[in-house]
N, CA, C and O atoms as CSV, one atom per row, in Angstrom:
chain,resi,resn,atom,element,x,y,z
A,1,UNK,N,N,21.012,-1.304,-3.111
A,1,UNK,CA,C,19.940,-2.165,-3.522
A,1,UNK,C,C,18.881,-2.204,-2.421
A,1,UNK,O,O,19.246,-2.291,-1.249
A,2,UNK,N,N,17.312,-2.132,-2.813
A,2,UNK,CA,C,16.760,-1.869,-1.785
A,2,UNK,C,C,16.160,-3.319,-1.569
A,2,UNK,O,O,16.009,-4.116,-2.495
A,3,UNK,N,N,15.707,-3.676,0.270
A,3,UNK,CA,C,15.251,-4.783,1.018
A,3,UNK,C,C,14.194,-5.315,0.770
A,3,UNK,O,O,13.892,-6.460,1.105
A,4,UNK,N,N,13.113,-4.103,-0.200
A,4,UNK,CA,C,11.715,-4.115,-0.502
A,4,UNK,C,C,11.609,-4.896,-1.731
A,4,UNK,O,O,12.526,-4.998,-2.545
A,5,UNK,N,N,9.834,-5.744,-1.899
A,5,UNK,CA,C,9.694,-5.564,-3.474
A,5,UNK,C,C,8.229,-5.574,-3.329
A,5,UNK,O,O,7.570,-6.167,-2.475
A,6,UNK,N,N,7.690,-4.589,-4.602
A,6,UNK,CA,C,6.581,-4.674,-4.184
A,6,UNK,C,C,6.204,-5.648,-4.326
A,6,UNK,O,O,6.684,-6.687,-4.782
A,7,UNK,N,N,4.695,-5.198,-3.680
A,7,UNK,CA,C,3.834,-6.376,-3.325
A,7,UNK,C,C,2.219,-6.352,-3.824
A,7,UNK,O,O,1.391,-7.249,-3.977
A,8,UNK,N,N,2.172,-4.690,-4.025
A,8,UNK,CA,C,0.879,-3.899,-4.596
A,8,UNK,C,C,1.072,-2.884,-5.126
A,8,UNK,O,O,1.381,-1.979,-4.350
A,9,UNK,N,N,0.984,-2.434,-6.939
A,9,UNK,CA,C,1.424,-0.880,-7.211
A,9,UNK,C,C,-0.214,-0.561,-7.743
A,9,UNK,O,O,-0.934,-1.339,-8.368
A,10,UNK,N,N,-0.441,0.400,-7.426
A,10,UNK,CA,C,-1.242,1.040,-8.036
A,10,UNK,C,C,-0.696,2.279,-8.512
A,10,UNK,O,O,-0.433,3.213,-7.754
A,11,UNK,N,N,-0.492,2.309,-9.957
A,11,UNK,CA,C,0.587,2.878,-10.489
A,11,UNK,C,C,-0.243,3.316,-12.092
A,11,UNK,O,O,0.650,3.648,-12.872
A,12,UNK,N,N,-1.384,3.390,-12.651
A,12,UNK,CA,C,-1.546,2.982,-13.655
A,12,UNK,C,C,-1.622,2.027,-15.110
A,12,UNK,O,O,-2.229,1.996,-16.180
A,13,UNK,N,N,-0.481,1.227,-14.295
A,13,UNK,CA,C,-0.395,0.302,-15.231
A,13,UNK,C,C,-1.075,-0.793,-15.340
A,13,UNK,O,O,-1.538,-0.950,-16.469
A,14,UNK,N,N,-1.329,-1.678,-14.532
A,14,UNK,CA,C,-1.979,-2.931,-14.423
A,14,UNK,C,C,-3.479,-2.558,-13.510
A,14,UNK,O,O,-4.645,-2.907,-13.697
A,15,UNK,N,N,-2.934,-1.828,-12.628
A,15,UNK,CA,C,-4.088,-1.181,-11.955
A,15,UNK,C,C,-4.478,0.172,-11.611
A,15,UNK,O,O,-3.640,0.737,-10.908
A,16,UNK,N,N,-5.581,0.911,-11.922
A,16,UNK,CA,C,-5.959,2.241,-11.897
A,16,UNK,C,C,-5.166,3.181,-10.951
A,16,UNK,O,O,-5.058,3.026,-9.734
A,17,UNK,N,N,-4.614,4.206,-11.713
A,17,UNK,CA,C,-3.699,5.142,-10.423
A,17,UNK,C,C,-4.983,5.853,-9.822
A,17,UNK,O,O,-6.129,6.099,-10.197
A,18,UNK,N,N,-4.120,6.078,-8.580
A,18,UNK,CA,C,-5.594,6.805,-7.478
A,18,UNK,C,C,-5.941,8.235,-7.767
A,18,UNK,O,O,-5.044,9.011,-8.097
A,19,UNK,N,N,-7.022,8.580,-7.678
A,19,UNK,CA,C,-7.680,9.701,-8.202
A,19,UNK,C,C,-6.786,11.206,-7.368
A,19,UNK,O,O,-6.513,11.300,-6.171
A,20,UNK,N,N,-6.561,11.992,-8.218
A,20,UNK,CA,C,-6.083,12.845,-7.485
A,20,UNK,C,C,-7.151,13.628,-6.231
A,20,UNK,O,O,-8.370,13.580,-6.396
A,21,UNK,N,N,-6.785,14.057,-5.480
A,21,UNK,CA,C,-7.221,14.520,-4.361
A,21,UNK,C,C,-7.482,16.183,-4.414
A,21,UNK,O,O,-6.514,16.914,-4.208
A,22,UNK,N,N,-8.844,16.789,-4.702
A,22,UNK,CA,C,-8.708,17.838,-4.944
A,22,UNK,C,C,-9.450,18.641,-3.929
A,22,UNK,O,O,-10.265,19.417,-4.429
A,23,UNK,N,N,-9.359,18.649,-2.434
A,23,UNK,CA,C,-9.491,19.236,-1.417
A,23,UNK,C,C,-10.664,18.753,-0.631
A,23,UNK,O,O,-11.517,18.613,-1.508
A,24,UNK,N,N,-11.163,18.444,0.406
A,24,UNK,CA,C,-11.293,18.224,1.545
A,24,UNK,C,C,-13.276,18.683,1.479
A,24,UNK,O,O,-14.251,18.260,2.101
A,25,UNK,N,N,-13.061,19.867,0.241
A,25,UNK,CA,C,-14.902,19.816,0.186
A,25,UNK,C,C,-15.371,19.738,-1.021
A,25,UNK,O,O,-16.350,20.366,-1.423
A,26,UNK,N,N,-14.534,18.770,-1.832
A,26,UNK,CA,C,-14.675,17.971,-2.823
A,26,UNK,C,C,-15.054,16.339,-2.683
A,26,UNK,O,O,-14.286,15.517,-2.183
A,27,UNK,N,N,-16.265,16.056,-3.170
A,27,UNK,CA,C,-16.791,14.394,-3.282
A,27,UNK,C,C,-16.073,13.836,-4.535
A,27,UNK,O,O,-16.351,14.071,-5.711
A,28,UNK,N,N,-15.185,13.123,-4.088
A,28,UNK,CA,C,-14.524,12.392,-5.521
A,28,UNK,C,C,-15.628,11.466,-6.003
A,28,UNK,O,O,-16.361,10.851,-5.229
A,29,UNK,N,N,-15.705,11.403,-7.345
A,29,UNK,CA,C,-16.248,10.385,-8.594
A,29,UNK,C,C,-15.260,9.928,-9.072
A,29,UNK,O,O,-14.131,10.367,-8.852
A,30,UNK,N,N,-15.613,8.684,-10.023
A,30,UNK,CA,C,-14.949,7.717,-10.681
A,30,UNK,C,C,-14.546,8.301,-11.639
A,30,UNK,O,O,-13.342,8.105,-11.806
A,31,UNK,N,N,-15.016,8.971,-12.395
A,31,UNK,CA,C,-14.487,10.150,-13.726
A,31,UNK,C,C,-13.224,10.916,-13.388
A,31,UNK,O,O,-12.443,11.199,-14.298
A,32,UNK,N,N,-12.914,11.354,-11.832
A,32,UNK,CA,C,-12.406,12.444,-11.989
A,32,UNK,C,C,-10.997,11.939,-12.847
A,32,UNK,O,O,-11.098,10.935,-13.552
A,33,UNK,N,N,-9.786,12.608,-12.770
A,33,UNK,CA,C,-8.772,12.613,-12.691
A,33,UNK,C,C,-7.690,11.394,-11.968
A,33,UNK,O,O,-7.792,11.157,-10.764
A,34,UNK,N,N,-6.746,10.724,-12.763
A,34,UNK,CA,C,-6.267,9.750,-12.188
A,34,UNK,C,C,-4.649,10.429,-12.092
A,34,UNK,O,O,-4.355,11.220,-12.988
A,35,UNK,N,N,-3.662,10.146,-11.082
A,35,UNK,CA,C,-2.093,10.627,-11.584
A,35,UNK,C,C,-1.604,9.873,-10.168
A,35,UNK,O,O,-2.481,9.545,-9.369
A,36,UNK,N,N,-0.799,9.718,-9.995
A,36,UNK,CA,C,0.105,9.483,-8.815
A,36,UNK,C,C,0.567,7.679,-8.961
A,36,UNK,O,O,0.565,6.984,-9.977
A,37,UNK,N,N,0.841,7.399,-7.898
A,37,UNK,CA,C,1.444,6.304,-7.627
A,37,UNK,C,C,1.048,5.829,-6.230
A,37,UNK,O,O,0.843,6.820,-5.530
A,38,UNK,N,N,0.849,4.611,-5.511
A,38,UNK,CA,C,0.515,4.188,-4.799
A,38,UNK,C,C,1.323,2.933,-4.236
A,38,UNK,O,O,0.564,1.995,-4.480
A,39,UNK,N,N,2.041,2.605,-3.841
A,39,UNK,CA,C,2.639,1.197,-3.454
A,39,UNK,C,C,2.723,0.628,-2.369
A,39,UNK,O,O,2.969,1.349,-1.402
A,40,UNK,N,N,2.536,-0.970,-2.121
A,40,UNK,CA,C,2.769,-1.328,-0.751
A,40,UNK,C,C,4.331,-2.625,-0.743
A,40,UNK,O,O,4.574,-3.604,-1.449
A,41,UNK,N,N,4.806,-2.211,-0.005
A,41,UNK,CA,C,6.240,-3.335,-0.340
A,41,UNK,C,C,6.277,-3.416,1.028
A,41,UNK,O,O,6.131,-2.657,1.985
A,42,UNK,N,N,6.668,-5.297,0.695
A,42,UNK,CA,C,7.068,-5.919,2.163
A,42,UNK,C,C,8.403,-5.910,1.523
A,42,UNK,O,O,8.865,-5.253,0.590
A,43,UNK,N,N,9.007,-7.046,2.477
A,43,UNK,CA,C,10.614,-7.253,3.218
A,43,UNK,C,C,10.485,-9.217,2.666
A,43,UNK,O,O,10.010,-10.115,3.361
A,44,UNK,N,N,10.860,-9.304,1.774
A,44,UNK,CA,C,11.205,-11.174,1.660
A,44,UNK,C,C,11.723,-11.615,2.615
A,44,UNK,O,O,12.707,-11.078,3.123
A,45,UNK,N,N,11.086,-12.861,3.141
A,45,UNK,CA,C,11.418,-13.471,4.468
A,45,UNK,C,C,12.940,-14.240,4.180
A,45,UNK,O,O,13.456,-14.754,5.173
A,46,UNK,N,N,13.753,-14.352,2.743
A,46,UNK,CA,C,14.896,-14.476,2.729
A,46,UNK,C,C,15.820,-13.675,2.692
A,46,UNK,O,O,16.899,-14.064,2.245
A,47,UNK,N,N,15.653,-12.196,3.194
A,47,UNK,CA,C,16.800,-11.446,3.330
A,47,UNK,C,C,16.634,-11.327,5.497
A,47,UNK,O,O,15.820,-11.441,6.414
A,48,UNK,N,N,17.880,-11.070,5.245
A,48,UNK,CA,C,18.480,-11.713,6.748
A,48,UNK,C,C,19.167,-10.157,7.372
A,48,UNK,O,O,19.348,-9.178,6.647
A,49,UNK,N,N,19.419,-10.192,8.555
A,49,UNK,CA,C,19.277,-8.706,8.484
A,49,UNK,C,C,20.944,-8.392,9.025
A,49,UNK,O,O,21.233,-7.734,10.025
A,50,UNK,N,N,21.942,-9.064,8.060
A,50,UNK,CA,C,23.263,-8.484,7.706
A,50,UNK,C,C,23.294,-8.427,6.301
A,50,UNK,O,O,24.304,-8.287,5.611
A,51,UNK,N,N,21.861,-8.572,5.825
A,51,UNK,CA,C,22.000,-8.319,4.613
A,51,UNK,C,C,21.859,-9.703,3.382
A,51,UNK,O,O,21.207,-9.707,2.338
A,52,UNK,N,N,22.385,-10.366,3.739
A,52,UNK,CA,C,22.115,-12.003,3.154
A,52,UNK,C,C,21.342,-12.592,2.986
A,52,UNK,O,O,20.263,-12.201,3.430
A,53,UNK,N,N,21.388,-13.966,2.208
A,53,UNK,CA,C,20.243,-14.915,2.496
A,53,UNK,C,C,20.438,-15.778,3.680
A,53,UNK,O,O,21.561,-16.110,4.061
A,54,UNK,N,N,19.408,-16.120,4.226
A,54,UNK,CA,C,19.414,-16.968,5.494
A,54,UNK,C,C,18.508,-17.986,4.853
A,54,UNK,O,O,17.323,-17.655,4.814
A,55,UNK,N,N,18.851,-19.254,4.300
A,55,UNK,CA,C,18.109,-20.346,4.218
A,55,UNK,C,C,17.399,-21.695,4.576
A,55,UNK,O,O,16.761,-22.571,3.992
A,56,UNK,N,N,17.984,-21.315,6.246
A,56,UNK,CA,C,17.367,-21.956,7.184
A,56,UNK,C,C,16.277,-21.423,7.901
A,56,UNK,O,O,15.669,-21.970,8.820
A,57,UNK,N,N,16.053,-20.163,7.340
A,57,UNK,CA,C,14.547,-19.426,8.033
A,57,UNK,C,C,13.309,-19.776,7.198
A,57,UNK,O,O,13.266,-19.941,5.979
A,58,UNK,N,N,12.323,-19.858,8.079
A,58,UNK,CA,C,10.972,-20.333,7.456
A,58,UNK,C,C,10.144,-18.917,7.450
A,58,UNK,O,O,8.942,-19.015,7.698
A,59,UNK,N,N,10.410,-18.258,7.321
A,59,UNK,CA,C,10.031,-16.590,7.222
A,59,UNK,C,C,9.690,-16.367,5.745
A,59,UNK,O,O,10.483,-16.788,4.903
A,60,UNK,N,N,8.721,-15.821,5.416
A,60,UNK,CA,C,8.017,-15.924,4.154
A,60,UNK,C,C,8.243,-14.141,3.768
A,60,UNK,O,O,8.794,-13.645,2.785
A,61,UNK,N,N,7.733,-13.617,4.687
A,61,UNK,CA,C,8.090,-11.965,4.662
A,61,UNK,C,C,8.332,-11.454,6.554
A,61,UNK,O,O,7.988,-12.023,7.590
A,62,UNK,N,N,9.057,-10.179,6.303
A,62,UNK,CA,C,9.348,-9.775,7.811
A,62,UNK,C,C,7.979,-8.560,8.152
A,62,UNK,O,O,7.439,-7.933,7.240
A,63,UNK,N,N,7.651,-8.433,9.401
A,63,UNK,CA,C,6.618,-7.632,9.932
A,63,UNK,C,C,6.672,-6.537,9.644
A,63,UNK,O,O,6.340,-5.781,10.557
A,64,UNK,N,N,7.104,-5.837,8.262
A,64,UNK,CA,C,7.101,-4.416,8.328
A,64,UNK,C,C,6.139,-4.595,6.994
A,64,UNK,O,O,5.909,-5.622,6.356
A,65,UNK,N,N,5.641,-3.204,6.782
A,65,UNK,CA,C,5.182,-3.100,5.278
A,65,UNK,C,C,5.412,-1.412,5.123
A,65,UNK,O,O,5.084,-0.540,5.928
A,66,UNK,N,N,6.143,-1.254,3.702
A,66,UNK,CA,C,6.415,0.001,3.294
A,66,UNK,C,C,5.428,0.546,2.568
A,66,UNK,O,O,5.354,0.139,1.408
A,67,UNK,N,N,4.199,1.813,3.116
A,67,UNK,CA,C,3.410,2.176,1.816
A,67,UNK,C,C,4.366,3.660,1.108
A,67,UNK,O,O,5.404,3.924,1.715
A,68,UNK,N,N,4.193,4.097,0.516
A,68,UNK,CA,C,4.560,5.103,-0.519
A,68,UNK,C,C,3.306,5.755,-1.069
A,68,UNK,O,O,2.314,5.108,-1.406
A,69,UNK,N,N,3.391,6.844,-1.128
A,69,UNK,CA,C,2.602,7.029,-2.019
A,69,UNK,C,C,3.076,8.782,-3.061
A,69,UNK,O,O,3.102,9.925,-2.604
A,70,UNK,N,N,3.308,8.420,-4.169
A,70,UNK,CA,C,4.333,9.839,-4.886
A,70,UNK,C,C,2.558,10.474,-5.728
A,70,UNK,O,O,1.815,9.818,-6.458
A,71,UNK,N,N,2.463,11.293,-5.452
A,71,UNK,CA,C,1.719,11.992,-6.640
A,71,UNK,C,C,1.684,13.673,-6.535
A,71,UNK,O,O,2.545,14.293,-5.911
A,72,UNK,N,N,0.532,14.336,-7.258
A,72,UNK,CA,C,0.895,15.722,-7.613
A,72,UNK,C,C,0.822,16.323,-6.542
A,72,UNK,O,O,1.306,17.416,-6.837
A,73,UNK,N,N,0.383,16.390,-4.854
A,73,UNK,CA,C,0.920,16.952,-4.284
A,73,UNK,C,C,1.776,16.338,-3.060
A,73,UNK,O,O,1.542,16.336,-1.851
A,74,UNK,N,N,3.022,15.737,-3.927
A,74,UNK,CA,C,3.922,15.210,-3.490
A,74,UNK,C,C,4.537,13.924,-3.212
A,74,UNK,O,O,4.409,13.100,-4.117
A,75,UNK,N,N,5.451,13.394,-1.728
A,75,UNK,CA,C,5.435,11.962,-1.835
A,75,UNK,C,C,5.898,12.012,-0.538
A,75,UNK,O,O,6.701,12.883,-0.202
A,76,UNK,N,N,5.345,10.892,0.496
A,76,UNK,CA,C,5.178,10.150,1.017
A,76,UNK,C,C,5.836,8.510,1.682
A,76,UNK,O,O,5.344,7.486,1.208
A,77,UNK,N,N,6.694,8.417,2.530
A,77,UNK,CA,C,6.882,6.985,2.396
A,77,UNK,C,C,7.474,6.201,3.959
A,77,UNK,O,O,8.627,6.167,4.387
A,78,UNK,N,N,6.377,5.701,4.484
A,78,UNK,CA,C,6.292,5.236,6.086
A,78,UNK,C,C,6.614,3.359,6.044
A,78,UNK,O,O,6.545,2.520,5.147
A,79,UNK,N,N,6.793,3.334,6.765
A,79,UNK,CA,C,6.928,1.796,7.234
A,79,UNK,C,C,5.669,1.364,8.585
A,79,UNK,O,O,5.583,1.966,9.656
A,80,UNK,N,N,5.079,0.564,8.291
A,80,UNK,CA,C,3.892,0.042,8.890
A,80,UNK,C,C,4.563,-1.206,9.858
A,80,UNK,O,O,5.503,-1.840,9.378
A,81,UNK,N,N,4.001,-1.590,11.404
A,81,UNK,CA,C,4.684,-2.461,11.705
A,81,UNK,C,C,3.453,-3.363,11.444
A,81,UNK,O,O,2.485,-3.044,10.754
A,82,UNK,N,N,3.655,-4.717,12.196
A,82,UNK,CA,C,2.528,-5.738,11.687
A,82,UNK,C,C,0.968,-4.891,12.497
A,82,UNK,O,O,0.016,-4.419,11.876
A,83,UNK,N,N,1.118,-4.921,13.729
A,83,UNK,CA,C,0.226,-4.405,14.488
A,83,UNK,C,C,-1.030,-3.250,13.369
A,83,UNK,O,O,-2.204,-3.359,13.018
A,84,UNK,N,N,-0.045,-2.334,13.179
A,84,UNK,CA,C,-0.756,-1.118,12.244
A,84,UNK,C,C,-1.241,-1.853,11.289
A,84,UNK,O,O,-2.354,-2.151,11.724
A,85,UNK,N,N,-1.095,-2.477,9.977
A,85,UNK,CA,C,-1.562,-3.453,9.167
A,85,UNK,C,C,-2.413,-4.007,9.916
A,85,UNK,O,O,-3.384,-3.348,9.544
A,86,UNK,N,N,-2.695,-4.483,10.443
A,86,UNK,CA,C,-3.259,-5.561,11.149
A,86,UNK,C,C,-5.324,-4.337,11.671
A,86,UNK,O,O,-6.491,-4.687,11.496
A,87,UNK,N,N,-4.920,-3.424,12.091
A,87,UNK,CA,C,-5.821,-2.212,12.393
A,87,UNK,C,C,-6.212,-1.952,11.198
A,87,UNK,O,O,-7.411,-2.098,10.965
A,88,UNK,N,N,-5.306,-1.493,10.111
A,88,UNK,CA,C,-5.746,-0.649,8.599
A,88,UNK,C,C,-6.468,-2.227,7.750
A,88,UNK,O,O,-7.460,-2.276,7.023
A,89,UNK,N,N,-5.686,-3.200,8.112
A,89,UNK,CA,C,-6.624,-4.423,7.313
A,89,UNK,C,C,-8.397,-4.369,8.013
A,89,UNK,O,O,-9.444,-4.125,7.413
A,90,UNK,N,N,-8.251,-4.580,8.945
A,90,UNK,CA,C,-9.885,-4.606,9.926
A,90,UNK,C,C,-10.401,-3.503,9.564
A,90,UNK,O,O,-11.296,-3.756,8.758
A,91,UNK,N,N,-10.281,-2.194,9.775
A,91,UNK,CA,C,-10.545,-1.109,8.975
A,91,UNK,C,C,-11.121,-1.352,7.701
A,91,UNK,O,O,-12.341,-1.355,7.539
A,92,UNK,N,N,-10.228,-1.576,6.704
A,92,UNK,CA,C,-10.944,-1.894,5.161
A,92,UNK,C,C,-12.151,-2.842,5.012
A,92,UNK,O,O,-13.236,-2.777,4.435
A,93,UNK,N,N,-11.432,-3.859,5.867
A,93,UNK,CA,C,-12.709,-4.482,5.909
A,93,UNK,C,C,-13.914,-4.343,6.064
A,93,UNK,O,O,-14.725,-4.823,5.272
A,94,UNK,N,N,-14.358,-3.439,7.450
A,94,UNK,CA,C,-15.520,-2.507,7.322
A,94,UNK,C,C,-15.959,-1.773,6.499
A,94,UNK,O,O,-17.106,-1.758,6.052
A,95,UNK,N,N,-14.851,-0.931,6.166
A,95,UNK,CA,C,-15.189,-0.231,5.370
A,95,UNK,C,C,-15.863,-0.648,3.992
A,95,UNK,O,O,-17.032,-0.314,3.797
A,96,UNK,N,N,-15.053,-1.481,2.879
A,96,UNK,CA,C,-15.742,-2.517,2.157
A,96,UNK,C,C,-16.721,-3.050,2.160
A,96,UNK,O,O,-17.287,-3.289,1.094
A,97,UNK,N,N,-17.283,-3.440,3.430
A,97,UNK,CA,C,-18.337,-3.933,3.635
A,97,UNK,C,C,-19.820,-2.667,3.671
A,97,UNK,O,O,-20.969,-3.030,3.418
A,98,UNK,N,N,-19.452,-1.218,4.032
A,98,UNK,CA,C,-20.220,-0.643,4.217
A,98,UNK,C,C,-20.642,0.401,2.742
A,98,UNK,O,O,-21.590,0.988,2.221
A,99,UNK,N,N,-19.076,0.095,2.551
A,99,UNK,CA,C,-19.488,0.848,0.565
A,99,UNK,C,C,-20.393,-0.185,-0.382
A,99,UNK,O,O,-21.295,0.150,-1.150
A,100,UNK,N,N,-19.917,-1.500,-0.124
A,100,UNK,CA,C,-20.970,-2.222,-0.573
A,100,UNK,C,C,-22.184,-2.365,-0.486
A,100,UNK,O,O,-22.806,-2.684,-1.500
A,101,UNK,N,N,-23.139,-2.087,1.260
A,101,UNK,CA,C,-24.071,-1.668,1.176
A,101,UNK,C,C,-24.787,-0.356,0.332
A,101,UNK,O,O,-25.755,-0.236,-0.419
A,102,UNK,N,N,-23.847,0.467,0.841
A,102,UNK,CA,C,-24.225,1.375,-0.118
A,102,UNK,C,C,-23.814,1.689,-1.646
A,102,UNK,O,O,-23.673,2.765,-2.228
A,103,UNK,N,N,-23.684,0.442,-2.052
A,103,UNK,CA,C,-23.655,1.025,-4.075
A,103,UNK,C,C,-24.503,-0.157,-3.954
A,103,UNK,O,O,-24.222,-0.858,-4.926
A,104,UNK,N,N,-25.626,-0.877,-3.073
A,104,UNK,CA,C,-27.011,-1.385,-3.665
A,104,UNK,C,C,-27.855,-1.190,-3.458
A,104,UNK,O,O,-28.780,-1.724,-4.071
């Protein structure tokens, strides 16, 4: 039984699967092609690490985050500690902020 649950799928179902990736001197559009899978899973701050519940911990989730990512050329699947999250969150953030300038 696994420690994870997700937490974010981008999977097609509820939310758009990510565009496939079709080389490096290709500009992806919104049209292209969608297939793969995308996921981010934490660790519930009630599993305890012999495996149990610990219900005296005030731990909501533990500092890791699992991304995955399975699609057509292949799959993928790392564990992030908080630190890294913490860089790739600030990251997006810019980033977000600078795609937004530019789609006005």
């Amino acid at each position: 039984m696994s420690i994870y649950a997700t937490a974010l799928p981008l999977d097609g179902d509820e939310q758009p699967a990510p565009i496939v990736y079709q080389g490096s001197h290709v500009l992806p559009a919104d049209g292209d092609a969608r297939d793969g899978v995308l996921l981010l899973c934490q660790i519930p701050g009630h599993i305890s690490l012999n495996g149990r519940d610990s219900p005296d911990d005030e731990r909501t989730v533990w500092p890791w985050l699992r991304l995955s990512l399975h699609g057509p050329g292949g799959d993928a699947t790392v564990v992030l500690d908080r630190e890294q999250v913490e860089r790739i969150h600030a990251y997006l953030g810019e980033w977000l902020s600078a795609a937004r300038s530019a789609a006005s």
